[in-house]
LOKE-689298 format. One record per residue (C-alpha): residue number from 0; chain; y, x, z. Coordinates in nm, 4 decimals, decimal comma, always signed. Layout:
% LOKE-689298
SITE:n:chain:py:px:pz
SITE:NUM:A:Y:X:Z
...
***
This chain:
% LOKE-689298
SITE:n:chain:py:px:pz
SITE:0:A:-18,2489:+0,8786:+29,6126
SITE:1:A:-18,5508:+0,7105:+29,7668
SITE:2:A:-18,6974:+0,9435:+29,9683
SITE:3:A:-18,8351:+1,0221:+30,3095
SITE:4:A:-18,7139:+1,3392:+30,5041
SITE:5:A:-18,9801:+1,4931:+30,7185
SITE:6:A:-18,8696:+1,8213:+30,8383
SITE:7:A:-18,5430:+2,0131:+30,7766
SITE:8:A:-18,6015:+2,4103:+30,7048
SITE:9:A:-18,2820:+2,5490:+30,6354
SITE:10:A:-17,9110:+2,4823:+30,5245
SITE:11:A:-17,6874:+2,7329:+30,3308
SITE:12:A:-17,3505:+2,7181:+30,3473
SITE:13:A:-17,0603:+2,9042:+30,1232
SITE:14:A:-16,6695:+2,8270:+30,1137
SITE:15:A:-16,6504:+2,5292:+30,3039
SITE:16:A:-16,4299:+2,4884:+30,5830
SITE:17:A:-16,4353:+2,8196:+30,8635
SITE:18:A:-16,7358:+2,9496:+30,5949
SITE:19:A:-16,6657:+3,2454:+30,4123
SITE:20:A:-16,6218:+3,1882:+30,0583
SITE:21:A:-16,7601:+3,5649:+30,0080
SITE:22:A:-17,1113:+3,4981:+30,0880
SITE:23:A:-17,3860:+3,2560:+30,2030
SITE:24:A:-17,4579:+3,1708:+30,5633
SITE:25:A:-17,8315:+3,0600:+30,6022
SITE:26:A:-17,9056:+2,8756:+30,9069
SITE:27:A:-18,3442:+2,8329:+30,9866
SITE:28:A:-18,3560:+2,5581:+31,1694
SITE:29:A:-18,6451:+2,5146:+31,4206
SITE:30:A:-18,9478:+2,2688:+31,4698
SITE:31:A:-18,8187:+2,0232:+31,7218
SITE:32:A:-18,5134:+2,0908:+31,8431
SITE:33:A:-18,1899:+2,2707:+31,7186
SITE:34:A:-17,8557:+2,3223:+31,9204
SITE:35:A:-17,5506:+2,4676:+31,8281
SITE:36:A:-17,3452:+2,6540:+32,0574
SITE:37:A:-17,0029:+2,8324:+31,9648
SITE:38:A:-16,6386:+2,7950:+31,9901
SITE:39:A:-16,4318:+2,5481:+31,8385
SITE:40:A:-16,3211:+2,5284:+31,5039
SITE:41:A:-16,6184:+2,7819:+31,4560
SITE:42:A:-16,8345:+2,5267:+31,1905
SITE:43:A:-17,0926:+2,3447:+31,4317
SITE:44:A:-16,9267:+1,9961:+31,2993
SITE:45:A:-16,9473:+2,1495:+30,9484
SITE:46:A:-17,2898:+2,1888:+30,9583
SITE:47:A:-17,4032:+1,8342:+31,0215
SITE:48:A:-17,1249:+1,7013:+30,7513
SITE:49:A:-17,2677:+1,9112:+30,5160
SITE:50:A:-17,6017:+1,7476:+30,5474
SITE:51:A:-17,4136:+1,4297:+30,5416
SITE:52:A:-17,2670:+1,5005:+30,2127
SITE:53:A:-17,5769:+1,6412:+30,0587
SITE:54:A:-17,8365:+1,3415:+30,1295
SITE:55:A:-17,5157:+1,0654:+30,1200
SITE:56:A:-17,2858:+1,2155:+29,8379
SITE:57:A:-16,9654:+1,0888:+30,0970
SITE:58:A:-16,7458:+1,3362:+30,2287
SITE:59:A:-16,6467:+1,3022:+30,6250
SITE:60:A:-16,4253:+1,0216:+30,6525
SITE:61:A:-16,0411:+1,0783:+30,6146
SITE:62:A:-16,1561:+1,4095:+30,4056
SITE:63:A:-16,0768:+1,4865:+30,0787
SITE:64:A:-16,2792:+1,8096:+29,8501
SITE:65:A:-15,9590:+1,9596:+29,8591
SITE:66:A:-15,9427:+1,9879:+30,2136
SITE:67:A:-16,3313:+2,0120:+30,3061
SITE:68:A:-16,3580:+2,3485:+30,0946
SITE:69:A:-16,1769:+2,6792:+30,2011
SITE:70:A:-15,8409:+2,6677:+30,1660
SITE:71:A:-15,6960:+2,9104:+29,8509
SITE:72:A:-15,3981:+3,0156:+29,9860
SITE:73:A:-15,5269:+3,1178:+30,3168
SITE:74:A:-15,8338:+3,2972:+30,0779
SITE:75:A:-15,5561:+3,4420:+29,8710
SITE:76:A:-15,7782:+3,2716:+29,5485
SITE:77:A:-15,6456:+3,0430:+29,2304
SITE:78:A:-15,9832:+2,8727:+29,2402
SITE:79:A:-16,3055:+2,8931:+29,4469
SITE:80:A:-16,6645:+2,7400:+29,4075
SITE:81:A:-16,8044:+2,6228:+29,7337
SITE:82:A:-17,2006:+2,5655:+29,7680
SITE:83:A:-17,4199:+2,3988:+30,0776
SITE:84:A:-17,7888:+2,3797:+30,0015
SITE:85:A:-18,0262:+2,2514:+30,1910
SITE:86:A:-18,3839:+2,2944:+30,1933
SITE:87:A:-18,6488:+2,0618:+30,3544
SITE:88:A:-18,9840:+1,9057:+30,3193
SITE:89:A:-19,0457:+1,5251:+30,2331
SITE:90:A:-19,3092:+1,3193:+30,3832
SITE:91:A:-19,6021:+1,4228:+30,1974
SITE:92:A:-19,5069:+1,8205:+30,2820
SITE:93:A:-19,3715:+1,8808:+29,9498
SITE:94:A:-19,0923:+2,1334:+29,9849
SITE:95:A:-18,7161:+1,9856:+29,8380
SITE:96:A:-18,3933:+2,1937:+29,7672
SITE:97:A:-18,0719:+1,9307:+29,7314
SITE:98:A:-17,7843:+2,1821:+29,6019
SITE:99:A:-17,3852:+2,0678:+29,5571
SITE:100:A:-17,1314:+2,3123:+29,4291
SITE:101:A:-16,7804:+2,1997:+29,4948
SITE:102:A:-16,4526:+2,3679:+29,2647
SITE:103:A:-16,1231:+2,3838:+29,3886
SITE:104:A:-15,8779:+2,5252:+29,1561
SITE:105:A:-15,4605:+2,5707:+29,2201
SITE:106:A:-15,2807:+2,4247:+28,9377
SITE:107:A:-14,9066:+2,3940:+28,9856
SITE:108:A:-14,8887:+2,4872:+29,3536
SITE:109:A:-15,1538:+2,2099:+29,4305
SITE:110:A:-15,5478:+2,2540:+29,4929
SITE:111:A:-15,7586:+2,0009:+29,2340
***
């Protein structure tokens, strides 16, 4: 992708990590300067790989999919279908939407 980010507007975020896998969490983010505050474990970390993996394709280093989406037997699931999108505008102020869905499925006691 050859591209030019200019302004992030918003990141959605469903069944990855602390993330529910029930429904989306939108986060707005602001003109100039964002912060995020909160305890941890509670997804600030999460939020920036997300962003990592949407404009880089990579997961976090030392991460797997099967252990950067919710994990099914905590979620009491046989499969689940994670999604992050994030929404920004380029360089010439044209609004962009990069979407990933990630599937995890349990198949023989052992997330794929």
């Amino acid at each position: 992708i050859n591209f030019k980010m200019s302004k992030l507007e918003s990141i959605s975020i469903k069944g990855i990590r602390s993330y529910s896998p029930n429904y989306d969490c939108v986060i707005n983010f602001e003109e100039n300067l964002n912060l995020f505050h909160g305890r941890n474990g509670s997804g600030k970390t999460t939020i920036l790989e997300c962003i990592k993996l949407l404009l880089t394709g990579k997961f976090p280093s030392g991460t797997r999919m099967n252990n950067f989406v919710n994990d099914l037997k905590i979620c009491d699931k046989k499969e689940i279908k994670s999604t992050i999108k994030l929404t920004f505008y380029d360089s010439k102020h044209k609004k962009c939407t990069i979407n990933r869905i990630i599937s995890a499925v349990i198949k023989k006691n052992k997330i794929e």
